[in-house]
C-alpha positions in Angstrom: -31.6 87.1 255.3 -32.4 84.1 257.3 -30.8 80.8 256.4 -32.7 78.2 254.6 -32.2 74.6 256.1 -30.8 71.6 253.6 -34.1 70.1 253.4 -35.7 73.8 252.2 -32.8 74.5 249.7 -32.7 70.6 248.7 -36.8 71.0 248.1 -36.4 74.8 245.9 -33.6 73.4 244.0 -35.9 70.6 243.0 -38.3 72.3 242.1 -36.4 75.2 240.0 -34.4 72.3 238.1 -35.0 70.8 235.1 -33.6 67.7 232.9 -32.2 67.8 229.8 -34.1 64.9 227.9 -31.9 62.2 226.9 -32.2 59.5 224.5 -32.4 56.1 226.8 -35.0 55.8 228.9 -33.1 53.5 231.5 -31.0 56.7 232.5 -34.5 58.4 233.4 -35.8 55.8 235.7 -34.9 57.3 239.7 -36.2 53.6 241.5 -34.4 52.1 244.0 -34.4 49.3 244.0 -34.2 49.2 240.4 -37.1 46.9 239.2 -36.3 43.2 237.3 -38.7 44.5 234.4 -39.7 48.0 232.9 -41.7 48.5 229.5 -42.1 52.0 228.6 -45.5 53.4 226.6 -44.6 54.4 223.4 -46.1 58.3 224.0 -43.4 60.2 226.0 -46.0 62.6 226.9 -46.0 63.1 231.1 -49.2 61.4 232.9 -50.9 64.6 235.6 -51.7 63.4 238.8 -55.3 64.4 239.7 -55.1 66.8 242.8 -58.2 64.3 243.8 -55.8 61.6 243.2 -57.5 58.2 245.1 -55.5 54.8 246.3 -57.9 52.4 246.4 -57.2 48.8 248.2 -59.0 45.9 249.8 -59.1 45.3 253.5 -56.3 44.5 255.3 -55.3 46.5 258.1 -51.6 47.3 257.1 -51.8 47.5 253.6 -54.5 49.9 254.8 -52.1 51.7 257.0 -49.3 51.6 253.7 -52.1 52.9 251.6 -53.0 56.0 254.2 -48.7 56.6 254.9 -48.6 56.5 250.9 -50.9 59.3 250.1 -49.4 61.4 252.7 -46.1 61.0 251.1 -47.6 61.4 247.7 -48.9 64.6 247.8 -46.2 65.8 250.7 -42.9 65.1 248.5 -41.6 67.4 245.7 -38.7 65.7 244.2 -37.5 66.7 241.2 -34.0 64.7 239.9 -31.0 67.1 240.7 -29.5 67.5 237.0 -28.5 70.0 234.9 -25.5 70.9 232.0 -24.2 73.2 234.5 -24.1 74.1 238.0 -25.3 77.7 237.2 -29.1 76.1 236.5 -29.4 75.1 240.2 -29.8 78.7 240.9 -31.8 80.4 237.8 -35.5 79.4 236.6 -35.8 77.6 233.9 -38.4 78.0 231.4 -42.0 76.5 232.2 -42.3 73.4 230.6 -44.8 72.3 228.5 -48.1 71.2 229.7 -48.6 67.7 229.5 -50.6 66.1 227.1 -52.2 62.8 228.9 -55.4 62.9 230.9 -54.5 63.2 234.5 -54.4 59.7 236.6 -57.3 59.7 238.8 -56.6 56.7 240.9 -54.4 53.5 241.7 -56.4 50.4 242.2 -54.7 47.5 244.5 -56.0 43.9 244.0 -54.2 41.3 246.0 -54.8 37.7 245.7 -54.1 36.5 248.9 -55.3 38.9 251.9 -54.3 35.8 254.1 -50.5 36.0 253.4 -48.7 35.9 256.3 -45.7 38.3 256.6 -43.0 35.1 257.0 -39.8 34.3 255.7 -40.9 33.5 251.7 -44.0 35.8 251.6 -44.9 36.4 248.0 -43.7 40.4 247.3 -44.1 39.9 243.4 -45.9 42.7 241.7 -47.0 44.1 238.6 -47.9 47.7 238.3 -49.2 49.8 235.4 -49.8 53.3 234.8 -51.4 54.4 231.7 -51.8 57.6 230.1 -54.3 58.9 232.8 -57.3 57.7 234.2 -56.5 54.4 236.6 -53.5 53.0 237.5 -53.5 49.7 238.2 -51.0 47.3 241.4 -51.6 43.7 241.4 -49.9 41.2 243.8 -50.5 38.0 245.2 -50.2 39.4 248.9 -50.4 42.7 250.6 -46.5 42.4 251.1 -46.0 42.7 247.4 -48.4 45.4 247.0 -46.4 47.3 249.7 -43.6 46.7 247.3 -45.1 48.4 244.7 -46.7 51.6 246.4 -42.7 52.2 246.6 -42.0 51.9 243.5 -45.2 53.7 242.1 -44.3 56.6 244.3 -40.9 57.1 243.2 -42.1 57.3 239.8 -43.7 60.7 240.5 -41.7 63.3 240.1 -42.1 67.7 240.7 -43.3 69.2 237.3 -44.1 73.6 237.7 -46.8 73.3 235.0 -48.3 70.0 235.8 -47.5 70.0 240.1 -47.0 66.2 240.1 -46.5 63.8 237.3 -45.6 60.4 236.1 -42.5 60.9 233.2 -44.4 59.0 230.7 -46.7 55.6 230.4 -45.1 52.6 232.2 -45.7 48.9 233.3 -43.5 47.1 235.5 -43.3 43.5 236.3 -40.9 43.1 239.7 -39.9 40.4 242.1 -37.0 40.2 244.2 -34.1 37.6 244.3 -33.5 36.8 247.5 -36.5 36.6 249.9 -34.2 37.7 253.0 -32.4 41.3 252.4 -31.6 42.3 256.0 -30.6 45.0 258.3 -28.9 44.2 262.2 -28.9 46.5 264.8 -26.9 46.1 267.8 -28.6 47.8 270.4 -26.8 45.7 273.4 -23.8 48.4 273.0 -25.5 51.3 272.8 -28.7 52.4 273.0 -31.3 53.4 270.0 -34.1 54.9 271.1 -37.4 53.8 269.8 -37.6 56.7 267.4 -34.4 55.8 266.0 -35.4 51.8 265.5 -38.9 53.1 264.0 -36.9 55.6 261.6 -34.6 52.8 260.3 -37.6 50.4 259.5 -39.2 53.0 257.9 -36.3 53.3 255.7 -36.1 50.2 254.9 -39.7 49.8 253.8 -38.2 52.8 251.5 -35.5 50.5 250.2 -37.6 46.9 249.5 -35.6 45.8 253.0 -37.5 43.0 254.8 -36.0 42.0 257.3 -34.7 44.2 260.8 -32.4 41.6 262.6 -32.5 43.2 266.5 -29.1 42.0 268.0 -31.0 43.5 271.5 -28.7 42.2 274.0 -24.9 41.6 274.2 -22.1 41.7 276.9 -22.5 45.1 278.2 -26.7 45.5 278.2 -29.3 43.5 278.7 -32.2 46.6 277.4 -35.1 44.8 277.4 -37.5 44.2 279.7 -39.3 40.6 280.0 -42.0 39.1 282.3 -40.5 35.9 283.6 -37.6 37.7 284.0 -37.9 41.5 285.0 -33.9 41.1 287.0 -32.1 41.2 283.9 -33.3 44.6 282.5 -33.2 45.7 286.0 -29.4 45.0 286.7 -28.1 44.8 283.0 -30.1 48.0 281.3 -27.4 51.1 281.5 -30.1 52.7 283.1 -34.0 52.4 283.6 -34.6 55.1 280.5 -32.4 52.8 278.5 -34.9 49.7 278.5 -37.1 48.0 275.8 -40.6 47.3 277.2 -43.0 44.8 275.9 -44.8 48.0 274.5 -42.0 48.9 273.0 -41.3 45.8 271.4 -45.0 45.3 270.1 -44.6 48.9 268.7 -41.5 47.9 266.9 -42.9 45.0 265.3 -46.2 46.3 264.5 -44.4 49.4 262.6 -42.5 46.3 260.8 -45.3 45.0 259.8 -47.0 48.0 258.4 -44.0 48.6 256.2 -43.5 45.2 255.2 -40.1 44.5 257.3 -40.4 41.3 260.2 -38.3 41.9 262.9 -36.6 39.0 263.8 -35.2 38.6 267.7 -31.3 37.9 268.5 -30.6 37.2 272.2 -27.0 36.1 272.2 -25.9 32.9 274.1 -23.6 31.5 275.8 -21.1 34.0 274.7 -21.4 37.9 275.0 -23.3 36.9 278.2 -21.7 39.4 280.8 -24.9 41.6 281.1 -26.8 38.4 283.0 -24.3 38.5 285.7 -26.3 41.5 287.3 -29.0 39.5 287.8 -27.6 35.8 287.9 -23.9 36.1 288.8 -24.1 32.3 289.5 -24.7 31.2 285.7 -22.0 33.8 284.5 -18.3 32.7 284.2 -15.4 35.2 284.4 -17.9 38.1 285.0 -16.6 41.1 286.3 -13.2 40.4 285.2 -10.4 42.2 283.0 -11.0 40.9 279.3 -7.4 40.5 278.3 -4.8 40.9 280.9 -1.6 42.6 279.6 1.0 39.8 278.7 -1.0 37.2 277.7 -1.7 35.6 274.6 -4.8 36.8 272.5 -5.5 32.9 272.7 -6.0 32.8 276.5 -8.4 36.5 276.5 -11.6 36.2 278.6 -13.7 38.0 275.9 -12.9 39.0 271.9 -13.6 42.9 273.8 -15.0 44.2 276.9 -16.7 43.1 278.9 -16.1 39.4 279.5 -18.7 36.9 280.9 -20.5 34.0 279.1 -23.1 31.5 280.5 -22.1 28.9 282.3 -23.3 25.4 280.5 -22.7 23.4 283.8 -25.3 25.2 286.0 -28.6 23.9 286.2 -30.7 27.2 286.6 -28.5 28.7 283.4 -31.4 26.3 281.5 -34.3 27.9 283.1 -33.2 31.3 282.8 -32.5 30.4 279.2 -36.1 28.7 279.1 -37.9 31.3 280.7 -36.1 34.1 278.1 -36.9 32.1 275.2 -40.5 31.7 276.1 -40.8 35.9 276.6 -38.8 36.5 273.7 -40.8 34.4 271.7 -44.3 35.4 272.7 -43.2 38.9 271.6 -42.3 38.5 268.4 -44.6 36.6 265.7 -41.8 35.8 263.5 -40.9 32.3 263.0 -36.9 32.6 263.3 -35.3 33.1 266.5 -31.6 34.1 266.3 -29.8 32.4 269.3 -25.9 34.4 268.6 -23.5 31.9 269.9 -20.8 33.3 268.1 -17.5 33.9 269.7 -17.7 31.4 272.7 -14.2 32.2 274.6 -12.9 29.2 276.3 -10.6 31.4 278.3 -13.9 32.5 279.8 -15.2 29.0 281.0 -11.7 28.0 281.8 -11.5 30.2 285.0 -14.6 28.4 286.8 -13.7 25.7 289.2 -16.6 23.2 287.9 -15.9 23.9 284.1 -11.7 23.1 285.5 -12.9 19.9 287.4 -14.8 18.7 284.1 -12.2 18.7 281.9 -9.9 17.5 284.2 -12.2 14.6 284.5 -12.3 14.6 280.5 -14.7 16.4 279.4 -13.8 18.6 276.7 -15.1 22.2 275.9 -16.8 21.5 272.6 -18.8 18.8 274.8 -19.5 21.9 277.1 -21.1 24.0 273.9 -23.1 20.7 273.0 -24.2 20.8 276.0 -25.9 24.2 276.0 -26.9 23.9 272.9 -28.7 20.7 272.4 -30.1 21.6 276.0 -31.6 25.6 274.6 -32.2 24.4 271.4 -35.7 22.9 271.8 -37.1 25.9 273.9 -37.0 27.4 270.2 -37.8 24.6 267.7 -40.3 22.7 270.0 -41.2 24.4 272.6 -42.1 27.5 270.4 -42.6 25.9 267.0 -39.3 28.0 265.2 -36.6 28.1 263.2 -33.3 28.6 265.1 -30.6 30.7 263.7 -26.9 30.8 264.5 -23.9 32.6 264.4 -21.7 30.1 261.7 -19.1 29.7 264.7 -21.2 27.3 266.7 -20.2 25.1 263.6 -17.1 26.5 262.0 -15.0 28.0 265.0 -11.4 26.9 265.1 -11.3 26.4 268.9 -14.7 25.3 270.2 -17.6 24.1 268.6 -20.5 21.4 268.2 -21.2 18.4 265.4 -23.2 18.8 262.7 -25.9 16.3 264.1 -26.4 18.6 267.1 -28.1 21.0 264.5 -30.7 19.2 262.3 -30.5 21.0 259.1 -34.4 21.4 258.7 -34.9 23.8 261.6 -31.2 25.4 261.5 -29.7 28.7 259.6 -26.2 29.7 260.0 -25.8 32.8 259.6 -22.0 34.0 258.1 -19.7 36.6 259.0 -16.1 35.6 258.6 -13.7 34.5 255.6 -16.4 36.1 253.0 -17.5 33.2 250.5 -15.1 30.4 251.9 -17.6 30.1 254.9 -21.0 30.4 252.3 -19.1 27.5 250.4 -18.5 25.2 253.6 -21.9 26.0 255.1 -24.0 25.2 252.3 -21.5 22.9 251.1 -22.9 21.0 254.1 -26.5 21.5 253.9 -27.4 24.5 255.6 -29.6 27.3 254.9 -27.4 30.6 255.1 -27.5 34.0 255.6 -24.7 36.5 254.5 -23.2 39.0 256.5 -19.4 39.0 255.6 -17.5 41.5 257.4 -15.1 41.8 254.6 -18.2 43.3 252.5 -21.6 43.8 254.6 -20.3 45.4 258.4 -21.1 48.7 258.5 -18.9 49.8 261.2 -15.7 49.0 260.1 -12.9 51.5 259.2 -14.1 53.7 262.1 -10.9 53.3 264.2 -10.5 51.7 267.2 -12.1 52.2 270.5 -10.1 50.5 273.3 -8.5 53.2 275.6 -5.2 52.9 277.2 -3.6 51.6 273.2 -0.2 52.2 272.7 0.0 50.9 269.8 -1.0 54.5 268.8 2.3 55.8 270.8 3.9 55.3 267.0 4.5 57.8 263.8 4.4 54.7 261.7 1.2 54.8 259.2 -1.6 52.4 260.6 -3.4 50.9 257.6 -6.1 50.0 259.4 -6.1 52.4 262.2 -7.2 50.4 264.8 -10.3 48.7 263.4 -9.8 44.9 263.1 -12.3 44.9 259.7 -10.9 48.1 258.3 -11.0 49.7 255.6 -14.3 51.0 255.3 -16.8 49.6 253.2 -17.9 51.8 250.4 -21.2 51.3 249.0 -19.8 50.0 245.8 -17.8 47.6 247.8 -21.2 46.4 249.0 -23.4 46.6 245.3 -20.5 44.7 244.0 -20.6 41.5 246.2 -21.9 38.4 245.0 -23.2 36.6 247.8 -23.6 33.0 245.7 -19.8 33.5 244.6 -18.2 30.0 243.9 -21.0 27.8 244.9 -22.6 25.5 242.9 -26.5 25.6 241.6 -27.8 23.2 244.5 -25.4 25.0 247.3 -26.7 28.6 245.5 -30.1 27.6 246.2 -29.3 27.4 250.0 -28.2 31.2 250.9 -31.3 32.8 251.8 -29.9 36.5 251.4 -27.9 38.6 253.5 -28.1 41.2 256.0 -25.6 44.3 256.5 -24.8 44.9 259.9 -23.8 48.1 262.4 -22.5 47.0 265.4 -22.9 49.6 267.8 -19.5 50.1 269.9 -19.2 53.5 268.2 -22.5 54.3 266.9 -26.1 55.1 268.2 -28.9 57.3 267.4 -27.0 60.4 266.7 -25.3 58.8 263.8 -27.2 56.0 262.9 -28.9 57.4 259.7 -25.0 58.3 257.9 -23.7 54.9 259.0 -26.4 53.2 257.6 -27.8 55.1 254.7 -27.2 55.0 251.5 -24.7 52.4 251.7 -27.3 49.3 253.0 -29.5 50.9 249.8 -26.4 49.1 247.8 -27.0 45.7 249.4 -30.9 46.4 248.6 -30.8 46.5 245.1 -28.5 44.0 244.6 -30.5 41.0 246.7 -33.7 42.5 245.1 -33.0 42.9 241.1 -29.2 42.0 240.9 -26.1 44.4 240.2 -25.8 43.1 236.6 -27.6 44.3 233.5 -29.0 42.2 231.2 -25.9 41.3 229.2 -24.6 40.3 232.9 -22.3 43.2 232.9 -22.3 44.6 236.3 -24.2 47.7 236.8 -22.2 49.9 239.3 -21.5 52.9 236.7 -25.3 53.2 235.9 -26.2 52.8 239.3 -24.3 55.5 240.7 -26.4 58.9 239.4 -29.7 57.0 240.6 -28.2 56.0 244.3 -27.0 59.8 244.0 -30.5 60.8 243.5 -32.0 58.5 245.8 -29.8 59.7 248.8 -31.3 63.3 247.8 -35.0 61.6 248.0 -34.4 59.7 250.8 -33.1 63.1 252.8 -36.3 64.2 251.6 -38.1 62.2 253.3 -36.4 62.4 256.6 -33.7 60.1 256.8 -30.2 61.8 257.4 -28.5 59.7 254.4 -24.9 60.2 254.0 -23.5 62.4 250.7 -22.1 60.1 248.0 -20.3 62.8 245.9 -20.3 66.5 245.7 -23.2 68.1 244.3 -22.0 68.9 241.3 -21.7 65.9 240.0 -25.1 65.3 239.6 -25.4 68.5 238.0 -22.5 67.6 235.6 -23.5 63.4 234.9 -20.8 62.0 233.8 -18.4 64.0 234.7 -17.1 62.6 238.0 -16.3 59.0 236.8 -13.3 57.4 237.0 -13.7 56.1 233.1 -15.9 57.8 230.4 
């Protein structure tokens, strides 16, 4: 007997299982995100869909496109949830059910208010969406962004049925918005390389999970992938090889795939630090290139790099500026979103300390945050003026302990720090200071931690003494409930709340890329989607985790499904025995 793939047996034991009705409707509603508002119909007869079943929707070219990819998925997906009273269901038929009682639904009608909506940072993606008991569905919103939003959500409501082939559970309207308008997802693809398949995969996941944003952290120390008019030298000499490169093609591919599933794709070329890859190109503009990061014996204070490779941009040189300039200018022609991410995060003075000019500065008495100001009141106007954007930051070009720039070198009005260390210390402190910010905290959103460590040569292994954290600097892992349970506004106060944006989880790439993207990323940035879209608290404010955990369950089944490789979140049987595997009853 031949042996059936996952996806085969996951799609036959969807469609041999059946559900035990249970009394609250909440526990029957498989959408992730959850939406803010459901109203159930009063007839819990199932609603038919109509194997002539028609989405019909005004003319915009990617709603158009969502509208086609939506029907496809529509009548190609038979999910049923996975739950039973016991695991011996999975494997017998179950009874036919009995045929449902509504007229079948003959059609979903889109009207959108606002066809001219750009796809920006505070776009509209409100919608309201009702299905009745057969005949026409109806999806309002007030652009086609929000009507993406709820194609989602109208096609996770159908569900398998044997009698009826497809069917909505029973009568519904929903009323949805989401919290924060930026709900993010970085990909560091400076490290290692993603194919485009893999980038184009992830986005359309994320369309999946009501994610809006892909923040492409493209270059970094040791690559410089992507390719750029004014100047071609850079992916020449810092690509690890010419199959390894991101051509404008690419890039307009990318964003255009973005756009037809709702998610901008917002641009992060790092600067001045994690600069090495320019060297190839412009060894002149690059300090300390080529050499060892942290020699053996020194202090961690006086490293070249915070890891391999070591090289940042030199601030002193003039061409460094039109380098910079002419990088900007490609970067920014490429991609039509209005925020530029410019890193400078982890500036290393040990780095700039080892060129002669940097040496002959401060001996003169200059200082090294006078270097950073330097750079970046000189870079920062190729993005804000020059190209009419918002610039974006790593919060270290404010907040760093050893080098970093005034608050008046940043106008508040075109800046966004974007944070990553100390959890909601650094939220409070940037926003206690006027800034717009972005969450990323490594102590809740980095997606590569717990992983172990990667450096080669570490003796520190050379020991039979337990390593709690086994090499990775951000261990322990982070769970997906670590993630659903974060708060990102923690401890601020109404005014300072109103300045964090969202947040963003993030996989840094030193050991990930394509081959195990999907498992790194999947379920677990589904966590952070819900809870920046609808919250991770109920009603009575209670947090939500226990009733989340059957429906993430379920949607990491649907997601697999549908082609993305999502990691397990529990044994199977759990799902088949609901309640059962909690920690509390």
């Amino acid at each position: 007997m031949k042996k059936l793939s996952f996806v085969c047996l996951l799609t036959l034991l969807c469609q041999t299982l059946r559900i035990t009705a249970v009394a609250d409707d909440e526990e029957q509603l498989y959408v992730w995100p959850k939406p803010v508002s459901i109203i159930w119909g009063k007839t819990s007869q199932p609603i038919p869909l109509s194997p002539n079943f028609q989405i019909i929707g005004p003319p915009h070219r990617n709603l158009r496109n969502a509208v086609s990819r939506y029907r496809h998925l529509i009548f190609s997906e038979r999910w049923f949830p996975l739950q039973s009273s016991s695991a011996y269901d999975i494997f017998k038929a179950s009874s036919p059910s009995s045929p449902a009682g509504n007229a079948p639904l003959e059609k979903l009608v889109i009207r959108v208010r606002d066809l001219d909506a750009d796809l920006q940072h505070g776009v509209d993606e409100s919608y309201r969406l009702t299905v009745p008991g057969g005949g026409s569905a109806n999806l309002t919103a007030l652009t086609p962004w929000g009507a993406m939003r709820g194609l989602e959500t109208f096609s996770q409501l159908l569900r398998y049925d044997s009698v009826s082939d497809l069917v909505v559970r029973r009568p519904v309207r929903i009323v949805d918005r989401p919290l924060y308008p930026h709900r993010g997802f970085l990909l560091d693809t400076g490290r290692n390389f993603y194919s485009v398949r893999d980038i184009l995969r992830t986005i359309r996941a994320m369309g999946y999970n009501k994610l809006n944003v892909f923040h492409w952290h493209i270059t970094d120390s040791q690559s410089f992938p992507l390719e750029l008019a004014s100047e071609p030298e850079l992916a020449r000499a810092g690509a690890y090889s010419p199959a390894m490169r991101y051509s404008e093609e690419d890039v307009r591919q990318i964003v255009d795939y973005g756009r037809d599933h709702g998610v901008r794709v917002v641009p992060e070329i790092d600067t001045p630090g994690h600069s090495a890859s320019w060297a190839g190109a412009y060894p002149d503009i690059v300090t300390c290139a080529g050499m060892f990061w942290s020699e053996p014996g020194t202090s961690w204070s006086d490293r070249l790099a915070s890891e391999p490779g070591a090289g940042q941009l030199n601030p002193l040189k003039t061409q460094t500026y039109t380098v910079v300039e002419n990088v900007v200018d490609d970067v920014a022609a490429l991609f039509p979103e209005n925020f530029f991410h410019a890193g400078a995060d982890e500036v290393v003075t040990g780095c700039w300390k080892t060129d002669p000019e940097v040496k002959k500065f401060v001996a003169g008495g200059g200082t090294l945050d006078q270097l950073l100001e330097k750079f970046v009141s000189t870079t920062r106007p190729y993005i804000t003026t020059r190209n009419n954007k918002t610039a974006v930051y790593w919060e270290d070009v404010l907040l760093d302990d050893t080098v970093k720039v005034r608050p008046e070198i940043l106008p508040r009005e075109t800046t966004i720090l974007q944070s990553w260390n100390n959890g909601p210390d650094n939220i409070k402190r940037i926003t206690a200071a006027g800034y717009r910010a972005i969450v990323s905290s490594a102590d809740f959103f980095y997606l590569d931690c717990g992983h172990g460590g990667w450096l080669g040569n570490d003796s520190s292994y050379d020991s039979l003494v337990s390593d709690a954290n086994g090499g990775s600097w951000c261990a322990p892992y982070k769970t997906w409930q670590r993630i659903y349970d974060y708060d990102i506004a923690y401890g601020l106060s109404e005014e300072e709340a109103k300045l964090v944006l969202g947040g963003e989880v993030a996989l840094w790439s030193e050991q990930a890329d394509g081959t195990v993207l999907d498992s790194r990323v999947w379920p677990r940035a589904s966590a952070m989607a819900e809870s920046l879209w609808s919250g991770n608290r109920d009603e009575s404010g209670k947090k939500r985790y226990a009733e989340a955990t059957d429906r993430l369950n379920q949607w990491r089944y649907r997601m697999v499904g549908r082609g993305i490789n999502a990691e397990p979140l529990q044994p199977m049987w759990c799902l088949t025995n609901p309640g059962m595997c909690n920690l509390n009853q």
